[in-house]
N, C-alpha and C positions, 0 to 999 in steps of 0.2 A: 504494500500500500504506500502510495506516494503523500506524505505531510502537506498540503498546502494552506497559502489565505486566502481565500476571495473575499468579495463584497455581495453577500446576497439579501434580495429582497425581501424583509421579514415576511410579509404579507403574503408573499407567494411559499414560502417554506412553511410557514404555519398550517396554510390553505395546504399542499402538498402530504404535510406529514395527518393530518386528519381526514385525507382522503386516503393515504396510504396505510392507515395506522402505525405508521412506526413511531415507536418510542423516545428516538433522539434525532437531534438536526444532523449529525453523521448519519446517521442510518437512511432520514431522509434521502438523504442527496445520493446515499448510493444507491438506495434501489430505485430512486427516480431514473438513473444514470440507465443501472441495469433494465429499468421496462423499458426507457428508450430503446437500446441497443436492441432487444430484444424485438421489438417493434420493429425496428431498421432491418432486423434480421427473417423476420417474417415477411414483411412484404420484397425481400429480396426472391426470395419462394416463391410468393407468389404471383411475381411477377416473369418466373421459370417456367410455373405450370399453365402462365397465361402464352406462355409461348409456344407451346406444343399442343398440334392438334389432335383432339381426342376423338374416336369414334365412337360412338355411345351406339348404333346399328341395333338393332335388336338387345337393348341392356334390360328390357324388362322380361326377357327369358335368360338373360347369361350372367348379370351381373348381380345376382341376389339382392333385388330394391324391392323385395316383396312385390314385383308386379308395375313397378313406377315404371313409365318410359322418360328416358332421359333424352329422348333426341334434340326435344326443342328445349331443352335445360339454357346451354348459353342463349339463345335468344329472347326467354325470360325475363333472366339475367339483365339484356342489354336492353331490354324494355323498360322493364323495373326500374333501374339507374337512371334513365331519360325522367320519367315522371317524376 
């Protein structure tokens, strides 16, 4: 762990550690740190799996969705989003 100072915004670390429930202004700031990253890290994902195209063809016989058809799944999706 790196020692440092900064200058942070009470208001925002109070607001922060009461959404996050941690206990101390260290704690804070690290697991704010850590969701972010962790955040950066997911949509890194899913911006992978937005790259590859999936055939969904007949997944309500093959893909066990209990019967869902998936074909017009992204289009939904890209519906959804618009509204």
């Amino acid at each position: 762990m790196a020692r440092m100072s900064v200058d942070v915004n009470e208001e925002w670390l109070e607001a922060a550690q009461e959404v996050l429930g941690t206990p101390t202004k260290v704690a804070t700031i690290n697991e704010a740190l850590r969701a972010f990253a962790v955040r950066k890290q997911a949509e890194a994902i899913v911006d992978a799996f937005d790259s590859v195209e999936v055939d969904v063809a007949d997944s309500a016989q093959g893909w066990r969705t209990g019967g869902r058809d998936l074909a017009r799944l992204a289009e939904d999706v890209r519906r959804d989003n618009v509204a």
